[in-house]
C-alpha positions, 0 to 999 in steps of 0.5 A: 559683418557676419562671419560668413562674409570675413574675408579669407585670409591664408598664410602660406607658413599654416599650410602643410609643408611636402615631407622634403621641406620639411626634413630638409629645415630639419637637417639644416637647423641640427647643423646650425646646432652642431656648428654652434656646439663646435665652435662653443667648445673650440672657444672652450678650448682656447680660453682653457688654455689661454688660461693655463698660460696665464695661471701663475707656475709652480713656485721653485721650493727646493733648496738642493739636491744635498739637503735631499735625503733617502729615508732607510728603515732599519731595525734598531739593533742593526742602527748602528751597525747599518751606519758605520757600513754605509759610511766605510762604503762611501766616506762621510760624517753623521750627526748625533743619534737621538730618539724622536717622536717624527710622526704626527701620532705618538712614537719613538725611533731612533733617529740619524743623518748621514753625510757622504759625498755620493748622497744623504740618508735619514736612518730611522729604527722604529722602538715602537711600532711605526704609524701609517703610512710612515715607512713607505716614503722613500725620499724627504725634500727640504723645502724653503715653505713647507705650506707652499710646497704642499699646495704647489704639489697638490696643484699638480697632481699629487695626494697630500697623505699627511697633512703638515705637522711639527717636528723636533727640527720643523714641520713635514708632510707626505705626499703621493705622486701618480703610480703611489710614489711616497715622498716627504716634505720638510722644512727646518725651523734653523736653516741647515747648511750642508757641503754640495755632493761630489755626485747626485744620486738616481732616486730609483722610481719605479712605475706602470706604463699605466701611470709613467707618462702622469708621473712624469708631467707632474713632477717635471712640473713640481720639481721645474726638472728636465727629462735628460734621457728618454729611452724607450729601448733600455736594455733590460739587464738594468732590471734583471732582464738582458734578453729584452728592452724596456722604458727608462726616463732620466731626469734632473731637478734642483731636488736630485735626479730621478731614474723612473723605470717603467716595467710591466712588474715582472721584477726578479729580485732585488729590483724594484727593491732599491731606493736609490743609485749612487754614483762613483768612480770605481765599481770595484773598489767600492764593492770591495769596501762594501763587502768589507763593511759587511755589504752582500753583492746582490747583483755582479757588476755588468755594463750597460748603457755606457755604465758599470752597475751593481746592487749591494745590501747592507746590514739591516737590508738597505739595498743600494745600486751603485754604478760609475759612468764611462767617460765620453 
């Protein structure tokens, strides 16, 4: 058969098409397209969170709120000084006095524990220059496995800035929460044994309203705490501002309570300064005992939000708040 006598054979898919067929396939195949990509990252979504329901939670590592203790910095010739003044303000024992090497690096400080019924303090005075970033930590928890610790904090959220290291006692390690919250962890070769305080103290956290919500999530979630108070219209005289409002979260945790204050940064001196706040029954008597121990009243006790509260300083410069709870 010649060519010219094949037959002719047309396929109405070859033929051109009007321009409106054309782009009206167009539009529905990308709709198809994004149905698809939609319901690809719905599935996404949910197998995510499936997941985080099925991953296992933070393992519980702490031990309790008096094996919690504030990390105090002082010059070794105000040690002793400091000491004796914290307990004439507050009552309690302290361990002996010793000069260690605590840092991973070599150093030596001097080297104190000291046991109240409001709260415990590691005094440290430095006879060498301290290491970095030793010094800016303000809380060490004692925890039941230093390395599950350390990954349980990594996991949610914190930077591990010291890797752990042995001790004279065990082994430590640092850790940095969102907003640069320094803390330490630590675990005892002999499991110590201390008496349960008569009152947990506030570690006083303070953090931008850039990174609260971050820090908050994360501890909650390392700590297994609980938000006890969320109070978005604090009033201000709890941070040197009476005129004005601000945020203040409470939480409680099997490590100790924390008072997170969330500013803009615009701090009159001292807050901001402090480390932690002690409870008590009295303001007064216990500023009295304070100031006869040497202590300087920082700021004049005031009340708010159904508290009385004062800053004290002590020998060496440590910088407390104390206040007392008005009953219900």
């Amino acid at each position: 058969m010649s060519p010219m006598t094949l037959p002719l054979v047309i396929s109405l898919d070859n033929c051109p098409k009007p321009y409106s067929v054309v782009h009206s396939r167009s539009e529905q195949f990308m709709r198809t397209i994004m149905v698809l990509a939609l319901a690809a990252a719905l599935a996404g979504a949910e197998a995510s969170a499936v997941m985080a329901q099925l991953s296992p939670p933070t393992p519980e590592v702490a031990v309790g709120p008096q094996y919690s203790s504030t990390h105090v910095y002082v010059a070794p010739s105000d040690f002793d000084r400091f000491v004796a003044s914290f307990i004439a303000t507050f009552g309690g024992t302290t361990s002996k006095t010793g000069v260690f090497t605590i840092t991973p690096t070599p150093s030596l400080t001097m080297s104190q524990l000291v046991l109240t019924p409001v709260g415990n303090l590691s005094v440290l005075g430095f006879e060498t220059p301290i290491p970095y970033p030793f010094g800016a930590e303000r809380t060490g928890y004692l925890v039941t496995d230093l390395d599950a610790a350390v990954q349980a904090a990594r996991n949610d959220g914190a930077d591990v800035i010291v890797s752990p290291f042995p001790d004279p006692l065990g082994r430590d390690a640092i850790i940095q929460w969102p907003g640069g919250v320094n803390m330490q962890l630590y675990w005892h070769t002999t499991p110590p044994s201390y008496a349960p305080l008569a009152t947990v103290p506030e570690n006083r956290i303070y953090v931008s309203k850039d990174r609260a919500d971050v820090f908050i999530r994360d501890f909650l979630a390392f700590s297994h705490g609980v938000v006890t108070s969320d109070d978005s219209a604090a009033p201000g005289a709890e941070i040197g501002r009476p005129s004005e409002v601000y945020r203040r979260v409470r939480i409680a945790s099997p490590v100790g309570k924390l008072a997170v204050l969330v500013t803009d940064g615009d701090l009159p001196w001292p807050y901001g300064r402090e480390l932690a706040g002690y409870e008590v029954s009295s303001v007064a008597e216990t500023l009295d005992k304070a100031i006869a121990a040497g202590a300087e009243v920082l700021v004049a006790p005031y009340a708010a939000d159904r508290r009385e509260a004062a800053m004290v300083r002590f020998p060496g410069g440590y910088i407390a708040e104390i206040h007392a709870i008005a009953p219900p």
